[in-house]
LOLOKOL-622038 format. One line per field, with one value per residue (C-alpha): x, y, z; residue number from 1. Coordinates in pm, 1 decimal. Layout:
// residues N
east <- (X, ...)
north <- (Y, ...)
up <- (Z, ...)
num <- (NUM, ...)
//
This chain:
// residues 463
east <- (2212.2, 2137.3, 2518.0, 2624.2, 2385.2, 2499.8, 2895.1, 2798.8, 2563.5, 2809.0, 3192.8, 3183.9, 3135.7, 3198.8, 2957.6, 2706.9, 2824.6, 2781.1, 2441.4, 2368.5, 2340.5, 2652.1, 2420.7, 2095.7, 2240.6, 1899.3, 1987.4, 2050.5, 1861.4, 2087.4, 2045.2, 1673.8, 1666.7, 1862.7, 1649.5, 1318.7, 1415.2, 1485.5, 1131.4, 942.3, 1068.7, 969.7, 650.4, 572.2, 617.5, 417.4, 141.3, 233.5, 89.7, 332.1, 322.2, 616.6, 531.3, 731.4, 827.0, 852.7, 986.8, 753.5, 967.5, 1292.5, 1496.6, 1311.7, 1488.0, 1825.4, 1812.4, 1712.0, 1956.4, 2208.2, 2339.7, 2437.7, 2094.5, 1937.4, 2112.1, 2057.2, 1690.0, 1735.0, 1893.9, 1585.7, 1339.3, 1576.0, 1525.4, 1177.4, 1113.0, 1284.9, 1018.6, 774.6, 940.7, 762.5, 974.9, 1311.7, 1138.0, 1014.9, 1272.2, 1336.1, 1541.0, 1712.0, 1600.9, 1764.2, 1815.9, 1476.5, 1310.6, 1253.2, 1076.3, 940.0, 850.4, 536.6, 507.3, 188.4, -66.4, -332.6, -612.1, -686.0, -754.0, -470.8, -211.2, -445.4, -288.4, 73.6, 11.8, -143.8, 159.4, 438.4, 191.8, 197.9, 566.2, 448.3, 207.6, 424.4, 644.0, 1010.5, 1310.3, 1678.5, 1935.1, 1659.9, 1479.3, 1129.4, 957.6, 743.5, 806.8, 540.2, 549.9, 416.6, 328.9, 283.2, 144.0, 198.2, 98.9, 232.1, 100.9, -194.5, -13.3, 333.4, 505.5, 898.2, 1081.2, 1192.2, 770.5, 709.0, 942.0, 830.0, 446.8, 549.6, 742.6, 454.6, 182.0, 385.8, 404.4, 10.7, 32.0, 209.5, 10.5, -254.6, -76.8, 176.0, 69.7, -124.3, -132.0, -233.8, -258.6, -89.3, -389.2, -330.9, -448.2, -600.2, -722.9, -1068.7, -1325.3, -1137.3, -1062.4, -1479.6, -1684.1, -2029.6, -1912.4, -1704.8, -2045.0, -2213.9, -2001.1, -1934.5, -2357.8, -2330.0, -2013.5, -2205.7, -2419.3, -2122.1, -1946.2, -1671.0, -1688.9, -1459.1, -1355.8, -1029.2, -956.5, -660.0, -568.2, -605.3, -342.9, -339.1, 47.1, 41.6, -197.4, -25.9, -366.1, -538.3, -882.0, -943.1, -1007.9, -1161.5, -1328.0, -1221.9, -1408.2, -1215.4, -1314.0, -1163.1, -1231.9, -1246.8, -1028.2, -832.5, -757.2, -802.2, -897.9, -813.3, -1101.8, -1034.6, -1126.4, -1472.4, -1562.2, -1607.1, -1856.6, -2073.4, -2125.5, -2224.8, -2450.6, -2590.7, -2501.2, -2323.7, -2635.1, -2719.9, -2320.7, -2285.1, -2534.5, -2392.7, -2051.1, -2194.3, -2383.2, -2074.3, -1882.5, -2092.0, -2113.5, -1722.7, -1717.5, -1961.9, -1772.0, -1438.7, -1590.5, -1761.1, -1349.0, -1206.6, -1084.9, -1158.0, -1421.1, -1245.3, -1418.7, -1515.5, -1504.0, -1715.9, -1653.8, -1979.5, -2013.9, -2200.2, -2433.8, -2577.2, -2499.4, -2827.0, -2997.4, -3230.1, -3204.8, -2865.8, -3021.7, -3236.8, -2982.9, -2749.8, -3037.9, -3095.9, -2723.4, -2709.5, -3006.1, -2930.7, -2590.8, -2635.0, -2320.1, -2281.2, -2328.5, -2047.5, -1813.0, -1948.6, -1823.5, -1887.6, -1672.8, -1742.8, -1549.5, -1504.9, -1669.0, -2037.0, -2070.8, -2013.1, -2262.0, -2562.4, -2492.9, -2844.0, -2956.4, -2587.1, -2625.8, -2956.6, -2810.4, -2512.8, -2713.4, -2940.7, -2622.3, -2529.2, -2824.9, -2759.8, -2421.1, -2249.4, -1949.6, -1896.0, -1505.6, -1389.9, -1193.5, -880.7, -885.1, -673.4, -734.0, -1054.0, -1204.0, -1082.2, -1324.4, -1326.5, -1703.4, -1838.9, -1581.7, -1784.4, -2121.3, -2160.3, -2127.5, -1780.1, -1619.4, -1278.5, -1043.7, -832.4, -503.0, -466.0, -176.1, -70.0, 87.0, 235.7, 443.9, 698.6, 667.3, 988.3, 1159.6, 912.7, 875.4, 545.0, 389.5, 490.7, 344.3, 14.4, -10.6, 112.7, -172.0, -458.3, -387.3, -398.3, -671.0, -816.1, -753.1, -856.5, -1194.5, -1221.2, -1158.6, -992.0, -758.9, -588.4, -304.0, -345.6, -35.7, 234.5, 481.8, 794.0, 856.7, 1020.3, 673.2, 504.8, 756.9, 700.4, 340.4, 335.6, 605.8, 322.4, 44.2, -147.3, -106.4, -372.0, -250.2, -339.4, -69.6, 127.7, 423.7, 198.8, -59.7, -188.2, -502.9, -628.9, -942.1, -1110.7, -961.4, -564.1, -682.1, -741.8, -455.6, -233.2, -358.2, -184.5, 136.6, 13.6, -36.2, 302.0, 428.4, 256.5, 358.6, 728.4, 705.1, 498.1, 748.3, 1038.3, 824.0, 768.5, 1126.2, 1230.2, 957.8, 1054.0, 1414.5, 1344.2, 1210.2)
north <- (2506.5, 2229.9, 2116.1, 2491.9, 2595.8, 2285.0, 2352.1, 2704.0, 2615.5, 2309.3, 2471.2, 2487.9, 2178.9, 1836.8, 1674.4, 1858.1, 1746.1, 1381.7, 1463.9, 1490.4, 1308.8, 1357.8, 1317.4, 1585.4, 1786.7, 1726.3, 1562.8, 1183.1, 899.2, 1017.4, 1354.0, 1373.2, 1130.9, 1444.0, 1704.9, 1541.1, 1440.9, 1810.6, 1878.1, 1659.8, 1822.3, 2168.2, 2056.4, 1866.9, 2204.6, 2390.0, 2194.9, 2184.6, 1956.5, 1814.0, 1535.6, 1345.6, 1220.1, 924.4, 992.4, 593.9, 700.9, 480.3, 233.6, 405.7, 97.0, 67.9, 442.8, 375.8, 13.0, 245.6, 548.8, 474.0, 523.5, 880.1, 964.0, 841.1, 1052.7, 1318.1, 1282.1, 1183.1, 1537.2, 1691.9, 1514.4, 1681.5, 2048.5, 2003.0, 1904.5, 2210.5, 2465.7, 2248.9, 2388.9, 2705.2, 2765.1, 2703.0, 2474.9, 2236.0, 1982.3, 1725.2, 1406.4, 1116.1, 793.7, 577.9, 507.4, 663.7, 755.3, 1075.6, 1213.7, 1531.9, 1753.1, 1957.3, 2211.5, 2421.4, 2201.4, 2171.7, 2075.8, 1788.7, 2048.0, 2257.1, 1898.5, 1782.0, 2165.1, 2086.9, 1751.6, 1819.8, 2073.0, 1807.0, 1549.3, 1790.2, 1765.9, 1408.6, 1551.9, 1679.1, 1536.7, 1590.1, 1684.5, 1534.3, 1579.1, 1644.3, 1339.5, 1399.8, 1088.8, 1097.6, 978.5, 879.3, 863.1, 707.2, 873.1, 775.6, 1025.6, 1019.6, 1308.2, 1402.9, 1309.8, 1117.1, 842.5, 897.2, 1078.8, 917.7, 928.0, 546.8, 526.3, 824.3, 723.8, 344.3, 453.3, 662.5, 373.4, 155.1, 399.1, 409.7, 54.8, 86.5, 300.4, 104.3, -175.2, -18.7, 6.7, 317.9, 719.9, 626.0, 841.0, 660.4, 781.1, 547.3, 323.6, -17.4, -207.3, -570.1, -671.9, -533.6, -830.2, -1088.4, -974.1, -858.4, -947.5, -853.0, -484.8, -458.0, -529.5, -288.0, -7.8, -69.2, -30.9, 320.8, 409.7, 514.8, 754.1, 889.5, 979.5, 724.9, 587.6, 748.6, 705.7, 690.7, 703.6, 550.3, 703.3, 486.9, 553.5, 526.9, 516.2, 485.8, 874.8, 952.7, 1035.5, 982.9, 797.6, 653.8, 645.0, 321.5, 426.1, 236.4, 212.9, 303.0, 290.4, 539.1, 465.9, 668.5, 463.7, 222.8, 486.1, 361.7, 0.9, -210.5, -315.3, -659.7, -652.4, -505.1, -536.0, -887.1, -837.8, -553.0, -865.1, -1127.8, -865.5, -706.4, -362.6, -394.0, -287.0, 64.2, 122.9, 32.7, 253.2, 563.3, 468.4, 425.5, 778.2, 926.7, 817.4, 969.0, 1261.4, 1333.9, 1222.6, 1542.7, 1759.5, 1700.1, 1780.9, 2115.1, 2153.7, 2170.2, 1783.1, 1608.4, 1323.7, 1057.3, 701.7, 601.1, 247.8, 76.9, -269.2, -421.4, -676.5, -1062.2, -923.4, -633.6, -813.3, -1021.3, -826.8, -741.7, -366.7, -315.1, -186.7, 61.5, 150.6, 228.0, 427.7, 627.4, 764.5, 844.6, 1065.6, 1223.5, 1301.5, 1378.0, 1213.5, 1036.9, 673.9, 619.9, 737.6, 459.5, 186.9, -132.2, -390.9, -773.0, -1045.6, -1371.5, -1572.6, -1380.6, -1470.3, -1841.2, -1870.5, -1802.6, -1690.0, -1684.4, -1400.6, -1264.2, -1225.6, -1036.7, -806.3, -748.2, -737.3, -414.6, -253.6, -283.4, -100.9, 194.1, 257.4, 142.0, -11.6, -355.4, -501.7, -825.5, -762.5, -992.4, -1174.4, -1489.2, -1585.8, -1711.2, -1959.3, -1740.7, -1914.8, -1829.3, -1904.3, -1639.1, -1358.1, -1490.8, -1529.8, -1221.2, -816.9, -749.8, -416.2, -457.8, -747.8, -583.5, -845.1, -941.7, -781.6, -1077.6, -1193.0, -824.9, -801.6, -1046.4, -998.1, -913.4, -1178.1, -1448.1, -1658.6, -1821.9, -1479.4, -1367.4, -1622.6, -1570.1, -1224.7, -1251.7, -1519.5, -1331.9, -990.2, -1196.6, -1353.1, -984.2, -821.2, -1120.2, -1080.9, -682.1, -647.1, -321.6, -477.5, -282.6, -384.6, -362.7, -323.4, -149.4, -19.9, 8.6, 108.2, -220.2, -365.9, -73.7, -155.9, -554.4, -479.7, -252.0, -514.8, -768.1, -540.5, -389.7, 8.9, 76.3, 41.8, 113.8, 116.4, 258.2, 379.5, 642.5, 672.7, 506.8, 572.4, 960.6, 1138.8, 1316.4, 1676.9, 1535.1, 1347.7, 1688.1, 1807.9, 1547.9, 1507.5, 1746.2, 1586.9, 1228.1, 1345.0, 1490.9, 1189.7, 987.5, 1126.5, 1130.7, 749.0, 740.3, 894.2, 646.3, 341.9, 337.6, 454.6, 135.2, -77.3, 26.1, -65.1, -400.3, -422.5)
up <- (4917.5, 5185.2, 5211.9, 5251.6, 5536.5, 5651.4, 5691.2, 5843.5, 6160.3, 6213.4, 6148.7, 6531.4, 6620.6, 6498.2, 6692.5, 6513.9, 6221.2, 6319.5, 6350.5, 5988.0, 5659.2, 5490.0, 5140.0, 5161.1, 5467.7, 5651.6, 6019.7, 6027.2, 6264.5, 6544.9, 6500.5, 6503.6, 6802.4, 6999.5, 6896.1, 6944.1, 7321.1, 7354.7, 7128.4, 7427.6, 7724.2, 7563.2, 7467.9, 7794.6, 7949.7, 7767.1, 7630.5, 7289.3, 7042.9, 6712.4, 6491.9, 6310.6, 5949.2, 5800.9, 5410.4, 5174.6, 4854.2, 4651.6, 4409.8, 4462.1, 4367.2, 4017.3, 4005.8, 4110.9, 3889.9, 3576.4, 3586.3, 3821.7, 4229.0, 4144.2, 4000.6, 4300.0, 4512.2, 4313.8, 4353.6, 4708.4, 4760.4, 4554.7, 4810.9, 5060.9, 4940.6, 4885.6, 5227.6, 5394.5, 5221.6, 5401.7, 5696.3, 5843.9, 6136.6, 6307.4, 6630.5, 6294.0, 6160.7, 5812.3, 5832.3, 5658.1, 5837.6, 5615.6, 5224.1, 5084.1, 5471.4, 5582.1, 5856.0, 5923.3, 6258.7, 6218.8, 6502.0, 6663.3, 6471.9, 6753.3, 6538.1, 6354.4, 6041.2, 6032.8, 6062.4, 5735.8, 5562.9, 5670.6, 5563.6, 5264.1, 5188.9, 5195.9, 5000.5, 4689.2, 4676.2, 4494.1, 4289.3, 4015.2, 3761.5, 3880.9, 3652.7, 3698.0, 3488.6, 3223.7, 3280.3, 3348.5, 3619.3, 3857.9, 4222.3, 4466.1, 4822.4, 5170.8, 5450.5, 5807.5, 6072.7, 6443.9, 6689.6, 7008.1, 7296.4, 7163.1, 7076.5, 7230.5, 7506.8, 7482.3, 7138.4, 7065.3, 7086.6, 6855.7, 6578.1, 6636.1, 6561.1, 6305.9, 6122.6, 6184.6, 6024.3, 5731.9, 5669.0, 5694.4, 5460.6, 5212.6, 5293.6, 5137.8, 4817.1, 4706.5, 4751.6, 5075.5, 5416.9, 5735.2, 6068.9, 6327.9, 6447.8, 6643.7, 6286.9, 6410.8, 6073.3, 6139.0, 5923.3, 6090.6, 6419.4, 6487.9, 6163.2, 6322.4, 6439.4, 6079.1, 5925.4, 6093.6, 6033.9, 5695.9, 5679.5, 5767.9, 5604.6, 5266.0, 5481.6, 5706.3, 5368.2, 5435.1, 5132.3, 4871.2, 4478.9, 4331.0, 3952.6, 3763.2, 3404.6, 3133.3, 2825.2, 2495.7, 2378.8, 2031.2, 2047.8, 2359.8, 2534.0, 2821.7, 2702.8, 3018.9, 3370.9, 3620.7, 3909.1, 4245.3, 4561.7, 4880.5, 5263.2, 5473.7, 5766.3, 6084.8, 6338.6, 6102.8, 5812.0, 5460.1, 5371.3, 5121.6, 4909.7, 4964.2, 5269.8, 5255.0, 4901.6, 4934.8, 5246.3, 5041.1, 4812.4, 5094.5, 5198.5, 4906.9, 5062.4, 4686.5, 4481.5, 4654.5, 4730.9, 4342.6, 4200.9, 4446.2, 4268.1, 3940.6, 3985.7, 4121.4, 3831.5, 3542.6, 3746.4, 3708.5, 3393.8, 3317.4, 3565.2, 3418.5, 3074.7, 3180.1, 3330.7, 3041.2, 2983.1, 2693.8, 2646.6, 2933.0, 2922.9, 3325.7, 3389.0, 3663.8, 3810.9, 3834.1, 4114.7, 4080.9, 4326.9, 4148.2, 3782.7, 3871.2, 4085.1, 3829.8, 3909.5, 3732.6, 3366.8, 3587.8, 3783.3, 3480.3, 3323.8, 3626.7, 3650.0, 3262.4, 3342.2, 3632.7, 3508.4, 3167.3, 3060.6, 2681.7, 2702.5, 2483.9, 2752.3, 3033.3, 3041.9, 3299.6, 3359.3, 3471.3, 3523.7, 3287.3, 3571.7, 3613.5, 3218.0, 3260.0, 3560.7, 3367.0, 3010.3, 2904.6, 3149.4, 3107.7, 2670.1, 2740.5, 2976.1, 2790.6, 2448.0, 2629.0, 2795.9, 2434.1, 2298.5, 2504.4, 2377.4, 2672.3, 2608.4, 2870.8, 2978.4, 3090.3, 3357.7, 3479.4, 3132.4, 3156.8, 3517.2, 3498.1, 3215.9, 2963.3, 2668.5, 2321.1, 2289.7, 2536.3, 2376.5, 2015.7, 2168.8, 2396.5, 2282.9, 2489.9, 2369.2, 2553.3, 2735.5, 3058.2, 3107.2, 3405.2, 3560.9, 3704.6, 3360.7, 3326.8, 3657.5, 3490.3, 3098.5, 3033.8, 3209.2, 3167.8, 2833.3, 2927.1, 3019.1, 2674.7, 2527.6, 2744.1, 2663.6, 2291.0, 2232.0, 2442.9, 2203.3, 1873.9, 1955.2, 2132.3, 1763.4, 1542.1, 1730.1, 1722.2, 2037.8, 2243.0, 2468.1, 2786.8, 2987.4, 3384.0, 3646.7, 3371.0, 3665.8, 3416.9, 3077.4, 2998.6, 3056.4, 2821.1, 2562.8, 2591.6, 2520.2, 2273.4, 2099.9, 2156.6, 1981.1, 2330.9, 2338.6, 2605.4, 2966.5, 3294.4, 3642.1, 3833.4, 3541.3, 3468.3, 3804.6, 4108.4, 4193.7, 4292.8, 4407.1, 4109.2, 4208.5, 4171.0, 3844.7, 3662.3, 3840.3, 3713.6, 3367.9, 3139.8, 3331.9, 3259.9, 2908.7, 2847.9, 2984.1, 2786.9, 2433.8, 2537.7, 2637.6, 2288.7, 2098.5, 2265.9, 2271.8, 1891.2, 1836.8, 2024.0, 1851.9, 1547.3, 1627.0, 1703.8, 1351.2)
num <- (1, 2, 3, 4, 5, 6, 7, 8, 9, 10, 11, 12, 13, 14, 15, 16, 17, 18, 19, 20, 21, 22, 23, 24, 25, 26, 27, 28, 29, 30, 31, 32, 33, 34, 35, 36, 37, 38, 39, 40, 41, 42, 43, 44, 45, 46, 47, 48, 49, 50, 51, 52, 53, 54, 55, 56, 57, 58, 59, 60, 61, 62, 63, 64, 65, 66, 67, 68, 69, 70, 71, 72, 73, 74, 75, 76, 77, 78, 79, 80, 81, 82, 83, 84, 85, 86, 87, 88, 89, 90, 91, 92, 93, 94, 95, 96, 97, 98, 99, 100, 101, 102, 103, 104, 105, 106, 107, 108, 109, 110, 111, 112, 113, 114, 115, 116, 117, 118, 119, 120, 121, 122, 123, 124, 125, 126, 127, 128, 129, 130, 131, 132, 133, 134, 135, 136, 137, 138, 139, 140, 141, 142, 143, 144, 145, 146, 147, 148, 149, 150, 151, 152, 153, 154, 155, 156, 157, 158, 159, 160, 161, 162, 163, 164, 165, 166, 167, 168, 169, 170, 171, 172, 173, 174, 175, 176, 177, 178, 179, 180, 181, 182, 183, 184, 185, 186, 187, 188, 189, 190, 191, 192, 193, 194, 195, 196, 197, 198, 199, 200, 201, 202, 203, 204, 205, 206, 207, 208, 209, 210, 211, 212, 213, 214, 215, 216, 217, 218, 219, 220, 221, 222, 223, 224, 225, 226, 227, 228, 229, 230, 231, 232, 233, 234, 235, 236, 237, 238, 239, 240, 241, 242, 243, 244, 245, 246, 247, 248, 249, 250, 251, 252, 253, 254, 255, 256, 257, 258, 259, 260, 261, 262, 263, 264, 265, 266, 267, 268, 269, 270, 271, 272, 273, 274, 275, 276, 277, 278, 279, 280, 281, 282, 283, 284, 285, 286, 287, 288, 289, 290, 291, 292, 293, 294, 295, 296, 297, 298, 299, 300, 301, 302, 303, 304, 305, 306, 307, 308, 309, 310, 311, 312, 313, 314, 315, 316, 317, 318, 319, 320, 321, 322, 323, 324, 325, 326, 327, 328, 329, 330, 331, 332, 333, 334, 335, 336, 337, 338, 339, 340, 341, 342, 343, 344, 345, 346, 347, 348, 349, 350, 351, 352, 353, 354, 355, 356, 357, 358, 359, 360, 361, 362, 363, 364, 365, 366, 367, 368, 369, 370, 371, 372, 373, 374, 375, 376, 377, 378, 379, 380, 381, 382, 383, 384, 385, 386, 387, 388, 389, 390, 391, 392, 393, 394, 395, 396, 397, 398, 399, 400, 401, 402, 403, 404, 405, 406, 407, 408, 409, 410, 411, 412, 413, 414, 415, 416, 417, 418, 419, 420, 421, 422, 423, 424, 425, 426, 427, 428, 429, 430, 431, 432, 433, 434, 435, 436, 437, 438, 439, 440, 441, 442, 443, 444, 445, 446, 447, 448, 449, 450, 451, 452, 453, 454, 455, 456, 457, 458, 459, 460, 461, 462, 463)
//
């Protein structure tokens, strides 16, 4: 093992030993300082192109709070071993930055396509459920990519960039990759060239969309998945949809980048069918914009035929705020979305007006809590309260109800306590490009009926 290999290249000296994390065996800050000032002069030499990539366990303290400091290391140590196979050759290196940092030295990759493989490699690591001590989790990760010598020549610059790309990353929310770019908060800092390129971004195939699972935990399925809209952008790397979304809505760009997401959408939905997947619901935020644009019920039409899919399995969400705004025009809508088969959300219940009459008046299939009254459930009285009322009064009208943001399964069980067993966050998934979602779902599914079989075994407890 790592500790082993260790003790045999460094029995002959003990500086070389100081060089090293005494935990995983893989070379320490120090260490990897040394070897990449001798990694610089070789490649100055020779014209050789690397890149370092800076590895954020994602939510490792949620880890180490739920199993322990040992159990931590011992997946600290896993990351470790996993890394090294990443490793194709003795001039490439892995390293413990500090607590749950690594960092990683990818050699020979002279084109922007064969860093994207190597990157790619390390990224699957993540991709799988892990197993410690026979508990089954899974653990995301950050990554933040620097290359050598476009944006660095000396080390305490390489490792500085490489730091910063990460915290890009993780800006952007968890199980991101960015490229080091010099972010200046692009809308703010030029709003007239942000505009423009965000006009051609459909057309340059910038525009991408990410899925989150949607779980059921008293079946233990996956009956769900809401379709996000992402921006990757050439020179800044991917950005957040709050910074651009909002701008697609000023502009009305929204209606023809909505209906390419709402075409997209059904698409999958058919594609992961024909794959093999069972019938998975696709949820599609619908903006103010396009809601009365008057070219939303066409729209709609157009992707169920082009796709094919089953309107039962579309399903659009709004927000409490387009309903109040005009609720005549809104009912009629609604009343023909209805007639189609398609089911229609509320999204963010509880921030908004949040008024009975509109959830009596108006034919809603489903209210989505707001995560903000999730994050502290199990600590907070008054957002058990929130969410306790909100679900009565979700089931005394007939109403599906679906939890956003559940990151622990403290939360999960808090809900499920409270009557909600649909949820959507990051416990189970963040967000993933269609290909990882059928990748990941017979994991998220085995996942999901062992927290099924624990949650009611708890619940049940507390009764």
């Amino acid at each position: 093992m790592i500790i082993e290999n260790l003790t045999q290249s460094t029995s002959a000296s003990p500086e070389k030993w100081l060089q090293h994390d005494a935990l995983t065996g893989l070379l320490n800050r120090r260490g990897f300082i040394l070897m990449l000032e001798e990694k610089i002069q070789e490649a100055s030499k020779l014209e050789k192109h690397f890149a370092l990539v800076w590895i954020d366990c994602d939510r490792f303290k949620l880890i180490n709070d739920s199993f322990g400091q040992y159990f931590g290391d011992d997946v600290l140590k896993a990351v470790a071993e996993q890394l090294l196979t990443c490793l194709t050759n003795k001039n490439e290196a892995a390293a413990r930055m500090s607590g749950d940092e690594f960092i990683v030295l990818l050699d020979e990759v002279q084109t922007l396509q064969a860093l994207d493989e190597r990157i790619q490699q390390i990224r699957d690591i993540f991709q799988q459920p892990w197993s410690i001590q026979g508990i089954e989790f899974y653990l995301t990760a950050s990554f933040g990519v620097v290359q050598y010598p476009k944006d660095g020549v000396r080390v305490e610059e390489l490792i500085t960039k490489a730091e910063t790309a990460n915290k890009q990353a993780k800006s952007l929310g968890r199980n991101h990759l960015s490229f080091f770019h010099y972010y200046t908060e692009p809308a703010k800092h030029n709003p007239v060239i942000f505009e423009r390129e965000l006009r051609y971004a459909l057309e340059r195939e910038q525009l991408l969309i990410y899925y989150q699972p949607q779980v059921n935990i008293r079946s233990g399925q996956v009956y769900g998945a809401e379709a996000l809209l992402r921006w990757n952008h050439p020179q800044y790397g991917l950005i957040p949809p709050v910074e651009f979304v909002p701008l697609l809505d000023e502009t009305r760009m929204i209606i023809n980048v909505g209906e390419w997401l709402l075409e997209q959408a059904c698409f999958q939905q058919v594609k992961w069918l024909k794959q093999g997947l069972p019938s998975i619901t696709v949820s599609v935020n619908i903006s103010p914009t396009q809601f009365i644009s008057g070219t939303l019920l066409s729209a709609v039409k157009r992707a169920i035929h082009k796709s094919g899919i089953d309107p039962r399995f579309l399903k659009l969400e709004i927000t409490e705020n387009m309903i109040i705004k005009n609720m005549i025009e809104t009912r009629a809508i609604l009343e023909k979305l209805k007639r189609m088969g398609i089911g229609v959300s509320i999204d963010d219940f509880g921030t908004g007006y949040s008024s009975l009459s509109y959830l009596k008046k108006f034919p809603i299939d489903t209210i989505k809590l707001d995560r903000s009254f999730i994050k502290d459930i199990t600590i907070d009285i008054h957002d058990q309260a929130i969410v306790k009322a909100i679900i009565d009064m979700g089931h005394t009208l007939e109403l599906s109800l679906v939890a956003e943001g559940a990151e622990t399964a403290q939360q999960i069980f808090s809900l499920v306590d409270a009557g909600c067993v649909n949820v959507q966050g990051f416990y189970f998934s963040p967000p993933v490009n269609a290909t990882q979602f059928s990748i990941n779902y017979q994991c998220w599914r085995r996942l999901a009926e062992n927290l099924s079989e624990k949650t009611f075994s708890y619940y049940s407890t507390k009764r």
